[in-house]
N, C-alpha and C positions, 0 to 999 in steps of 0.2 A: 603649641600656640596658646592652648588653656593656660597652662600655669605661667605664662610671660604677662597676660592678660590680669592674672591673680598678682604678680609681683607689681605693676604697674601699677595699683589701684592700690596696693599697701603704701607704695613711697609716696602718693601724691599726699595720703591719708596723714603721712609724717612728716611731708612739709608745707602742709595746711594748719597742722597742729604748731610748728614752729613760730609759724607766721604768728599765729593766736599769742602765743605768749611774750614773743616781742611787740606786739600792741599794746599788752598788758602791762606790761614792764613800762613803757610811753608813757603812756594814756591815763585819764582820770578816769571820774565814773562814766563820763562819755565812753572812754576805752573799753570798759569795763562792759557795756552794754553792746558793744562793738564786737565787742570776744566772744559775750553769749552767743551773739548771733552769727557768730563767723564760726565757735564753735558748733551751734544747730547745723548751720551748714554744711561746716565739714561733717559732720555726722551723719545732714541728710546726705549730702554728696557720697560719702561712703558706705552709708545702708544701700545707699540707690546703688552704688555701684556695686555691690557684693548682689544687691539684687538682682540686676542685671546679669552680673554673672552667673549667680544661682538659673535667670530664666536662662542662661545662653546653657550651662549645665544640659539642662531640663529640655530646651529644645532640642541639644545636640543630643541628647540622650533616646530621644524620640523620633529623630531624624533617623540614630544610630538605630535603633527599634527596627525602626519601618523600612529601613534598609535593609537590613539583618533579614527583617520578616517578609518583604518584597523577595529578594533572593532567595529565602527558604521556601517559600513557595512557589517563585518557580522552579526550583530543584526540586521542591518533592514532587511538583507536576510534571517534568521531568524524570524521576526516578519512579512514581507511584503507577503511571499509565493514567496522570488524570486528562485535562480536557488541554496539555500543553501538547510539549515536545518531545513527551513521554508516548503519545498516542501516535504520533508524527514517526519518534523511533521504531515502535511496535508495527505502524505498517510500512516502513522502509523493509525491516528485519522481514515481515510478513511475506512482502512485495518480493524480496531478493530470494524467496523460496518457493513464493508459490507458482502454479501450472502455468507453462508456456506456449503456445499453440504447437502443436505436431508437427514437424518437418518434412517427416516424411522418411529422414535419414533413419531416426530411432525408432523407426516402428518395423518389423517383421510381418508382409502380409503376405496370405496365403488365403487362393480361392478352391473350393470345394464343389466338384459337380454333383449334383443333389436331386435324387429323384429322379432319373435321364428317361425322355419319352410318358412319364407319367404327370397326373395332374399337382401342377405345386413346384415344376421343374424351376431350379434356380441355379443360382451360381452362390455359393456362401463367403461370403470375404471375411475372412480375418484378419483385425491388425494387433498385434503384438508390439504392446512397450518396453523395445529391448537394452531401453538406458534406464542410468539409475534417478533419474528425476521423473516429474508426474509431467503428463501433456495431456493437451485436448486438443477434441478434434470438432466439427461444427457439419449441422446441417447433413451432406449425405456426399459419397462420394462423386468426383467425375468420371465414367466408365466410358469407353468404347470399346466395342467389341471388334475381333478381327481386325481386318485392317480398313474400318469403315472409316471416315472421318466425323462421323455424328455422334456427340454427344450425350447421352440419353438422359431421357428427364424424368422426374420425380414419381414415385409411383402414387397414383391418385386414391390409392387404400390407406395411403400413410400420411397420417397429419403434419402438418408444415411444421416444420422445427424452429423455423424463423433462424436466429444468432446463437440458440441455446447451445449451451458448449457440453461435451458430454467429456468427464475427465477420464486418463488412463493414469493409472499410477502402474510407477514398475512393476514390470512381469504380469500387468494386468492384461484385459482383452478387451476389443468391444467389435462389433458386427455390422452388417450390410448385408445386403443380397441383391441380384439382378432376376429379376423372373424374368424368363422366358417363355414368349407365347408363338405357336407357329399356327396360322390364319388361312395362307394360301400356296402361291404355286414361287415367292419370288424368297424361297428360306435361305439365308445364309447359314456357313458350317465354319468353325473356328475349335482351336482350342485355344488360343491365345487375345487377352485382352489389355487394355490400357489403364491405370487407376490413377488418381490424379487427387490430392486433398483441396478441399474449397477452406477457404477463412469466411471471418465472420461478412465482411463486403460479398460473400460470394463470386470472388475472382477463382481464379485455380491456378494450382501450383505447377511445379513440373509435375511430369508423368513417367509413371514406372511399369514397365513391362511385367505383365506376371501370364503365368498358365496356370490352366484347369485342370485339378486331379481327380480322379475318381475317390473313393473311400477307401480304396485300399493303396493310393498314392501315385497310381500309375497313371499317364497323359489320359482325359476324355475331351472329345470333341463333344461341340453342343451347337445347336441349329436355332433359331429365330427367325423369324418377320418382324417381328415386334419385342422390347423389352424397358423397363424401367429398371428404378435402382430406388432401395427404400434408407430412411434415415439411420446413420449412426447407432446402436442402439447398445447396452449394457447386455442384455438379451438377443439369443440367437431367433433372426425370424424364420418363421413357417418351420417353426420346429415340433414337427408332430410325425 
C-alpha cells in the first residue's frame, strides 16, 4: 500500500508539471507568473506530499515499533516468568503438581499399641504415602474405637491445628495417636478401631477399618473409659 501511495504522488507531480508548461507555452507574462506559482505549488503540493508520506513512513514505522515492542513484551512476560502469563503458566505448571489432600486410598495406615496398662498408654497411627505423588493431610484424624459409634475429640494437650495442612511426600510418614485413659468401673476392651481423614471444612471421609498390634505385630486389645485423638504430626507423639 506504501509504495502505490509513493507511485501516486510521483504521477500527479508529472501531470502538474505538464499542465505548467502548457500555460507557458499560452500565456504571456501573466502566464508566466501563473507558472511560477502553479510551479510553487506543484512543488509545495509535492514536498507536502513526500512529506506526508515520509510522516506516514515515520508513523507506520512507530506504530510497527510499538507493535513489535507491545508483542515482545508480552512474550517475554510470557517466556521470562514476569508479572504476565508467564507467572499464570508457572503456577498452572505449579498447580498441576503440587499436593493434593489425602484420600485415604494412598495412604498405608497402621496403628501400634503403645505402653499397654502403663502411663502414656496410646494407640500410634501411622499413615504411609503409598503413591508416587505428595498429599496432605489436615487437622487430626476421626477415630472410634470398638464398635462405639462416638466419635472422639481432640486431645486438649494439643493445640488446635485449625486448616493447617501437614504434607506427605512419597514413602513419607506422618502420626496421630489416641491416648487412653481408664477412670472407672464402665472400660471398654477392643482391638479394633475406625479411622476416617477430615479435610480442611472438617467433614470426614469414609472410614477404614484397621487393628491394634502390639510391638512385635501380633493382635493387642486395649481398654478405655475415656480417649482423645491428637493432631496430624511429622513427629511421633509421646514418644519417650
Amino acid at each position: 500500500m506504501r509504495t502505490k501511495r509513493i507511485r501516486t504522488t510521483v504521477l500527479t507531480a508529472a501531470a502538474t508539471a505538464a499542465l505548467a508548461l502548457s500555460l507557458t507555452a499560452c500565456g504571456g507574462s501573466d502566464g508566466g507568473k501563473d507558472t511560477k506559482a502553479d510551479s510553487g505549488r506543484s512543488a509545495g503540493s509535492t514536498s507536502g506530499a513526500e512529506g506526508a508520506e515520509g510522516s506516514g513512513k515515520a508513523d507506520g514505522q512507530d506504530t510497527d515499533s510499538k507493535s513489535s515492542g507491545g508483542s515482545g513484551t508480552s512474550g517475554g512476560s510470557g517466556s521470562n516468568g514476569g508479572s504476565g502469563s508467564g507467572d499464570t503458566t508457572d503456577q498452572a505448571a505449579a498447580g498441576s503438581t503440587a499436593a493434593q489432600p489425602c484420600k485415604g486410598d494412598e495412604l498405608s495406615i497402621s496403628v501400634q499399641h503403645r505402653f499397654p496398662a502403663e502411663e502414656g498408654e496410646h494407640l500410634l497411627i501411622t499413615a504411609r504415602n503409598a503413591d508416587s505423588k505428595p498429599c496432605w493431610v489436615t487437622s487430626y484424624p476421626s477415630v472410634m474405637l470398638g464398635d462405639t459409634a462416638t466419635v472422639l475429640g481432640h486431645s486438649s494437650k494439643d493445640p488446635a491445628s485449625g486448616s493447617a495442612k501437614v504434607t506427605v511426600k512419597p514413602g513419607g510418614q506422618v502420626y496421630s495417636a489416641v491416648a487412653l485413659f481408664v477412670d472407672g468401673e464402665t472400660s471398654n476392651t477392643s482391638s479394633e478401631l475406625s479411622i476416617a481423614l477430615r479435610d480442611q471444612g472438617g467433614d470426614t471421609g469414609p472410614g477404614h477399618e484397621n487393628g491394634a498390634v502390639d510391638d512385635k505385630g501380633g493382635e493387642s486389645e486395649f481398654t478405655w473409659d475415656s480417649a482423645d485423638v491428637t493432631n496430624w504430626n511429622t513427629a511421633k507423639p509421646y514418644d519417650f
